[in-house]
C-alpha positions in Angstrom: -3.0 -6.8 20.0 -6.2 -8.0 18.5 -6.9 -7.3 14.7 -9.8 -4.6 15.3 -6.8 -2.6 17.6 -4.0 -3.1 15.2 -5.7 -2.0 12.5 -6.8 0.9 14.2 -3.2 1.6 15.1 -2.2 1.1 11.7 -4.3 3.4 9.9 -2.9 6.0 12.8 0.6 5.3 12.1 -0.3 5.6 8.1 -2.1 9.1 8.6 0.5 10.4 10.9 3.5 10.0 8.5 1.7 10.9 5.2 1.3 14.3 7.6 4.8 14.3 8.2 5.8 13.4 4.9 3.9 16.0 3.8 4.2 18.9 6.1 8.1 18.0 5.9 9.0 17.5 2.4 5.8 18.5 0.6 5.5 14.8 -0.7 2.2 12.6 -1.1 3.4 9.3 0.5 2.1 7.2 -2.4 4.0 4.0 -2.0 4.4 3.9 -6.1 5.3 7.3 -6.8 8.1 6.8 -3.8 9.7 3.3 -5.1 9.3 4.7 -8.9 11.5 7.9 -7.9 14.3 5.9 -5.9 14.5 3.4 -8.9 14.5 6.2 -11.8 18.2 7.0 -12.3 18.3 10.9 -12.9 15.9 11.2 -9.2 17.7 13.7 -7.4 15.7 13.2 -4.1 16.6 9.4 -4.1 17.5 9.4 -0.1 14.2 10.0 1.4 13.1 7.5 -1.0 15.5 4.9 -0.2 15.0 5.7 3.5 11.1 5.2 3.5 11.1 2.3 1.6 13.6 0.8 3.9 11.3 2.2 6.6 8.7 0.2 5.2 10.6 -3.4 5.2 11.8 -2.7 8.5 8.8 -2.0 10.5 7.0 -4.8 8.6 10.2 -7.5 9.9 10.0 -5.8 13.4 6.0 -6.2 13.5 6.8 -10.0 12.2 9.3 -10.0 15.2 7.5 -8.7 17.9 3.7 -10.7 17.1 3.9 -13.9 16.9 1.9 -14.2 13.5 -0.4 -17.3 14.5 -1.4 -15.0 17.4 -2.0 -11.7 15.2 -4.0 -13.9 12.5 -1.4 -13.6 9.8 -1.6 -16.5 7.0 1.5 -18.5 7.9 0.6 -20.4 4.4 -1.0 -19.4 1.0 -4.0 -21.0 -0.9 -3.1 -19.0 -4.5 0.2 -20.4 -6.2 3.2 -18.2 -6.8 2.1 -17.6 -10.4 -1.3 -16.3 -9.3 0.5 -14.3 -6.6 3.1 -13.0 -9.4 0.1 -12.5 -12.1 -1.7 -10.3 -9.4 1.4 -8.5 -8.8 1.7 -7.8 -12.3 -1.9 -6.8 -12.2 -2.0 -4.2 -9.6 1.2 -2.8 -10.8 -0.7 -2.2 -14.1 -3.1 -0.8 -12.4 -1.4 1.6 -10.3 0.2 2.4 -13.6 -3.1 3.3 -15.5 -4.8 5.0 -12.6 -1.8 7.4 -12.0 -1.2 6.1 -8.8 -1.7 3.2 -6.0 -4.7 3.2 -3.1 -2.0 4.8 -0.5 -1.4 8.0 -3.0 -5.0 8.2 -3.8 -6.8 6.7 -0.7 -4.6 7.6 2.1 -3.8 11.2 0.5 -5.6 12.1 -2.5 -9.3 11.9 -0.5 -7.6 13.3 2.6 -7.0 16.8 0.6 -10.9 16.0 -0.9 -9.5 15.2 -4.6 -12.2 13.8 -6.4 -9.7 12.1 -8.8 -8.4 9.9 -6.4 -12.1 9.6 -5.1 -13.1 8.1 -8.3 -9.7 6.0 -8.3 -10.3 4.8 -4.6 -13.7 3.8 -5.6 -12.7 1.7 -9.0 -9.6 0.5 -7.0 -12.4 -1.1 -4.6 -14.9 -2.0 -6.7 -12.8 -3.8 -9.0 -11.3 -5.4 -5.6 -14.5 -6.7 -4.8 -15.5 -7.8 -7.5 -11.7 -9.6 -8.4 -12.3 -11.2 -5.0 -15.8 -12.8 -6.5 -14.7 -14.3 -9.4 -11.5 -15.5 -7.6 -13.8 -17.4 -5.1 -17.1 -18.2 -6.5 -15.9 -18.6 -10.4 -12.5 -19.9 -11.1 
């Protein structure tokens, strides 16, 4: 599957179960929302949690499986050193953390329901992105 198709599928498959998810359990699928719950110890819907997050490894290990990732274009190697990768980590997660929520909660679903909150968030989440991106490559 070339990249312009599996994206394609992708952002199908992501828009079909933050339906579901929704329509189901009356949940936005807003990935830190979902790991903070199943990690807080007095959740009382920790098994959906659990089993989307689990959901999430495994189709990501069968999608390594089934494409070989030379063929998909998948970096089989990294130019940024773990502590770069960990400090971004670190980053986003304080992000997420000040903007009340990550790009899936306010991108995927947020602007889907036509919340300009998570409009505004998208567009800082990009625009700090891109320009992140620029320093990263034509400063440091």
């Amino acid at each position: 599957m070339t990249i312009p198709w599996s994206a394609l599928f992708g952002g199908m498959l992501l828009g079909v179960s933050a339906t579901i998810l929704m329509l189901f359990k009356g949940k936005v699928a807003g990935i830190s929302g979902i790991v903070s719950g199943a990690m807080t110890p007095s959740s009382v819907d920790k098994g959906w949690r659990i089993q989307f997050i689990i959901g999430l490894i495994a189709g990501g290990l069968l999608t390594n499986w089934l494409i070989q990732p030379d063929l998909a274009g998948i970096p089989t190697h990294y130019s940024s050193s773990i502590v770069t990768m960990l400090l971004a980590g670190l980053l986003v997660g304080l992000g997420t953390k000040l903007g009340n929520g990550c790009t899936s909660g306010h991108g995927i679903c947020g602007m889907g329901r036509f919340s300009i909150r998570s409009t505004i968030a998208t567009l800082t989440f990009m625009l700090v992105a891109t320009i992140t991106v620029y320093i990263r490559l034509h400063i440091l």
